[in-house]
C-alpha positions in Angstrom: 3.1 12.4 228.5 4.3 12.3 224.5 3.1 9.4 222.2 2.9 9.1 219.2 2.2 6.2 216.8 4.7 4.0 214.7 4.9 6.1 211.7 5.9 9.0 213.3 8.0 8.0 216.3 11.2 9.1 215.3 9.6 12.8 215.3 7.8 11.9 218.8 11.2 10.6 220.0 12.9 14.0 218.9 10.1 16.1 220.6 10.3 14.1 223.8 14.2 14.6 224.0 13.8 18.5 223.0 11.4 18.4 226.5 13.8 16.4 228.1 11.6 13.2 229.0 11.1 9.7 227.7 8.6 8.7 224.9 5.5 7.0 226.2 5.3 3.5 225.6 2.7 2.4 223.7 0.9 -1.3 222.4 0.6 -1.1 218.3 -0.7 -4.8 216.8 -1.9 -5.4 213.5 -4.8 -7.5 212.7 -6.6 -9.3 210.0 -8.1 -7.0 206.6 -5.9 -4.1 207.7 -7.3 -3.6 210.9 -5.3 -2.3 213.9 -5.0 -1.8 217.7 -3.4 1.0 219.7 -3.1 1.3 223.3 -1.0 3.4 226.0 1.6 0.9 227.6 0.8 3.0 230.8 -1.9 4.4 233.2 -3.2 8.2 232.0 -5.9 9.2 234.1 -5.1 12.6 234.9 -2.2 13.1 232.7 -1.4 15.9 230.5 -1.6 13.9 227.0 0.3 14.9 223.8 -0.2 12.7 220.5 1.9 13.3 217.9 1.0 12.2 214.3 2.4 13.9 211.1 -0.7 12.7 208.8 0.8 12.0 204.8 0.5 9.3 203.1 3.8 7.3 202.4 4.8 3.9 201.7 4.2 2.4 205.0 0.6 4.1 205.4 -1.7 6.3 203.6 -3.7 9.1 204.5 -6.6 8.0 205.7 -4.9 4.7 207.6 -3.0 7.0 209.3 -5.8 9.7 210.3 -7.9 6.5 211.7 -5.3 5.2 214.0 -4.8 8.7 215.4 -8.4 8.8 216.0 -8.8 6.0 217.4 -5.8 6.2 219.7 -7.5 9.9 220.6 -10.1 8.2 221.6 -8.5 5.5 223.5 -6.9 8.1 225.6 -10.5 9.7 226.2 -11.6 6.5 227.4 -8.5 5.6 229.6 -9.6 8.6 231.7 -6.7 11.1 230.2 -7.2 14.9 232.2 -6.2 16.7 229.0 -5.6 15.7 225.3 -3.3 18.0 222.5 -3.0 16.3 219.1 0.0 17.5 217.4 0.1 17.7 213.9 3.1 18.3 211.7 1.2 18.2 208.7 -2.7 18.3 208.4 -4.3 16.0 206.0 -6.8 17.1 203.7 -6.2 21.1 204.6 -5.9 22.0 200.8 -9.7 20.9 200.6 -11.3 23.8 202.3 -14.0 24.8 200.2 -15.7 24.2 197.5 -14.6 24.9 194.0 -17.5 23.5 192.5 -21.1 23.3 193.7 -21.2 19.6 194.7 -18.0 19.4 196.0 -17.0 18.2 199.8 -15.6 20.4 202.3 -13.3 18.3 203.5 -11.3 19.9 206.4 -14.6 20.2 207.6 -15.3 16.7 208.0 -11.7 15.7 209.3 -12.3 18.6 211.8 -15.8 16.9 213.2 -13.6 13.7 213.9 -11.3 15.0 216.1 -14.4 17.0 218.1 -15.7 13.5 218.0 -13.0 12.1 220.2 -13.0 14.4 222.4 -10.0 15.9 221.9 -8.9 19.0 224.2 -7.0 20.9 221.5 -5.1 20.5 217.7 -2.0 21.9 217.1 -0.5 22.0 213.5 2.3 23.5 211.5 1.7 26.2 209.0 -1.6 25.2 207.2 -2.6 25.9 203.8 -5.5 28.4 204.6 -5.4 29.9 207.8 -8.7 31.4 207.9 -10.6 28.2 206.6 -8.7 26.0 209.5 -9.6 28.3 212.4 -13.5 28.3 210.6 -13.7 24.6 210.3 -13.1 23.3 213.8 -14.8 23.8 217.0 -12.5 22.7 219.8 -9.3 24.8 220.4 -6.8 25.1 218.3 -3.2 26.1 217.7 -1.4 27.1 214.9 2.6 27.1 215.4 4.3 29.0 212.4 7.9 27.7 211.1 8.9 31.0 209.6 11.3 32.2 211.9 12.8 29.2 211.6 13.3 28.9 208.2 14.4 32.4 208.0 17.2 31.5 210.9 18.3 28.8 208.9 18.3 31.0 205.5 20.3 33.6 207.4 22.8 31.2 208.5 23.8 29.9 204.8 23.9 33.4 204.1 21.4 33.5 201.5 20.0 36.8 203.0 22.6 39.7 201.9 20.3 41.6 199.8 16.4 40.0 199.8 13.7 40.1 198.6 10.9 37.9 200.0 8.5 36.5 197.1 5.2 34.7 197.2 4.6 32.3 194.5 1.1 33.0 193.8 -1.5 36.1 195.3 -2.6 33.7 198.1 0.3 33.8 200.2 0.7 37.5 199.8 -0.2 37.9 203.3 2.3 35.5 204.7 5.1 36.9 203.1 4.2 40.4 204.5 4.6 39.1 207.8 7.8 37.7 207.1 9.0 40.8 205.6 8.3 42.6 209.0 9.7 39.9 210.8 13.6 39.8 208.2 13.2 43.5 208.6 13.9 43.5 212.2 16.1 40.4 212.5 18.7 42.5 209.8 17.5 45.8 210.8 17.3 47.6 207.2 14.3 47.5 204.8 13.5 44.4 203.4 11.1 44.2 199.8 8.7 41.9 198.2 7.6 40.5 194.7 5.0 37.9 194.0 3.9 36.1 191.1 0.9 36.3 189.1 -1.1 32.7 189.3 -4.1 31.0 187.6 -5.3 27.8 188.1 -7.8 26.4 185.8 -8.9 22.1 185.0 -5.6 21.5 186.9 -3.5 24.0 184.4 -1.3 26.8 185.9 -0.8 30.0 184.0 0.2 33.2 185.0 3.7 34.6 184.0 4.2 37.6 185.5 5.9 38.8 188.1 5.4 41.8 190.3 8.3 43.5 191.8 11.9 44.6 191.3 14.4 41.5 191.9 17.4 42.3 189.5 20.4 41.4 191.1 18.7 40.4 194.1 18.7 37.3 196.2 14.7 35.9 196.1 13.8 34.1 198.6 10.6 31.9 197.5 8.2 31.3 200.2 5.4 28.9 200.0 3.4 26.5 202.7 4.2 23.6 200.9 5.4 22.1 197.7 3.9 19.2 196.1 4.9 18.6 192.1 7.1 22.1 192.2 5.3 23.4 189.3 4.4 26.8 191.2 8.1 27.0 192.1 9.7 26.4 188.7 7.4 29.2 187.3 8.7 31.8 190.3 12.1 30.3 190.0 12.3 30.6 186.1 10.5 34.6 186.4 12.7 35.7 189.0 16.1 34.4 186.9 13.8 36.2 183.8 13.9 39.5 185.7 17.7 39.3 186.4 17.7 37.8 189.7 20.9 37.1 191.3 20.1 33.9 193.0 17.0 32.1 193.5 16.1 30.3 197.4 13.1 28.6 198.0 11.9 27.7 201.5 8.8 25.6 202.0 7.0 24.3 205.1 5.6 20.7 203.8 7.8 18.8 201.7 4.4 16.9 200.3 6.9 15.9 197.1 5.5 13.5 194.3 8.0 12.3 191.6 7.3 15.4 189.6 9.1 17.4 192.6 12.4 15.9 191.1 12.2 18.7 188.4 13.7 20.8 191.3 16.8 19.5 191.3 17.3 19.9 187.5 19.7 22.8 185.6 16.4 25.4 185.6 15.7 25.0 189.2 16.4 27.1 191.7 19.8 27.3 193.9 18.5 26.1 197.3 15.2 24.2 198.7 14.4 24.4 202.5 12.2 22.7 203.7 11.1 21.1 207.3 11.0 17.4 208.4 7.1 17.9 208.6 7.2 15.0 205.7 10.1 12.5 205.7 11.2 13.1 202.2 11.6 9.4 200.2 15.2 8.5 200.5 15.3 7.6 196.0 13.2 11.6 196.0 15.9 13.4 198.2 19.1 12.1 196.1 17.5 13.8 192.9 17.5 16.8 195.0 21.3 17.4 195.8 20.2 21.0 196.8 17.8 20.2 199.4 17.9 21.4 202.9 15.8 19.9 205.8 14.8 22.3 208.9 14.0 20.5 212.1 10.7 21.1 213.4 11.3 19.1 216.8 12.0 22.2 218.9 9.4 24.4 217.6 6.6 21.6 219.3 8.5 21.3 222.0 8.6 24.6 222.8 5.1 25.1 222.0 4.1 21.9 224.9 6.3 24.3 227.3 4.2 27.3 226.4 0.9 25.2 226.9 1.8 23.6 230.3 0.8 21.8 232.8 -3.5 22.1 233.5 
């Protein structure tokens, strides 16, 4: 059985169709001072329950309204006598918040990690989060990371932005990722494949860092990063790579977590392609400043993921 709540049906519904069955129905009602009610329109004792909620604020919801109603519906489910329960998670609230930068500071993956354990839930699976190690350290009940790589890297190689490569990580912290990918191209075009990545400090919300390490004249760069939120870290890459007499500059993101400062990306000094996947619905007024925006469905990779899981 797939559900998933109002905000992000129209992902549910395209999940549901990948697997070939129906959306569940479900009861949503609002109530007075913001409070809500969210209930399976169906018996589920027994069933094999999958929840999906992309959790990002956005005009209709914000974080935290959202993360409560998934909760509670978890919970609901629990109650309702559900055999097995898999929240899916396009995009993990509060993931970047993984440890603490100062000494008071909350750990607040942490916490959002203890409320799902709190209902109960059988498993988590999410898309691509920020810190890998600090995700699989902060929660207790199973969990499942799926990994959109290969298919951004299908998509990039079907524009044909992947004659001559090289695969660049935007700061030291995704150094790592980017070595796996370069394994993975590697095969996929069977020659060698290289990588650069940039130099990045971060410091009372200031980025600095201009180099760049790693030959990229008259290459195509392909920018990879988990997510991209004012584009900052992208611009600098973007403006480096061009520096060092790159040929073209791609970028290709998981999270499209834009705020207004993300139009930037679409200006003159940008680079020549963003791909990202429909983890985040970008704003409709956001994605017309970006004419060179590309969105990567993410529908198939859950789907196939519930297939993998099966039945109990």
């Amino acid at each position: 059985m797939i559900f998933a709540p109002l905000h992000t049906r129209a992902l549910g519904e395209r999940i549901a169709a990948a697997l070939g069955v129906q959306l569940t129905a479900t009861e949503e009602r609002e109530h007075d001072f913001g409070e809500h009610k969210m209930r399976p329109a169906q018996p589920v004792g027994g069933q094999d329950v999958y929840v999906v909620q992309s959790l990002h604020g956005d005009v209709h919801a914000s974080t935290n309204d959202k993360l409560c109603r998934l909760l509670f519906f978890l919970a609901a489910l629990r109650d309702a006598g559900a055999g097995r329960i898999t929240a899916c998670i396009p995009y993990l609230c509060y993931a970047r918040k993984d440890r603490r930068s100062n000494s008071l500071d909350p750990v607040t993956l942490r916490y959002v990690a203890a409320l799902f354990e709190a209902m109960r839930v059988d498993r988590v699976v999410v898309l691509d989060v920020h810190n890998e190690a600090a995700f699989d350290n902060a929660f207790r009940c199973p969990t499942l990371r799926i990994d959109a790589d290969v298919a951004l890297l299908e998509h990039l190689q079907r524009s044909g932005h992947l004659s001559d490569p090289v695969l660049t990580s935007p700061d030291i912290g995704g150094f790592k990722r980017v070595q796996r990918l370069q394994d993975t191209l590697a095969k996929q075009l069977g020659t060698r494949v290289d990588f650069a990545f940039m130099e990045k400090r971060r410091s009372g919300g200031v980025l600095s860092g201009e180099r760049l390490v790693g030959d990229v004249a008259n290459r195509d760069v392909l920018i990879f990063d988990d997510m991209i939120a004012s584009g900052s870290t992208v611009l600098r890459a973007t403006a480096a790579a061009r520096a060092a007499g790159a040929r073209s500059v791609h970028v290709a993101a998981t999270h499209a977590a834009f705020n207004p400062d993300a139009a930037r990306l679409g200006a003159s000094g940008g680079p020549d392609s963003v791909l990202v996947t429909d983890s985040i619905i970008v704003p409709a007024e956001l994605a017309t400043q970006l004419p060179r925006l590309t969105v990567c469905p993410i529908a198939e990779l859950f789907a196939s993921t519930i297939r993998a899981l099966g039945p109990r």
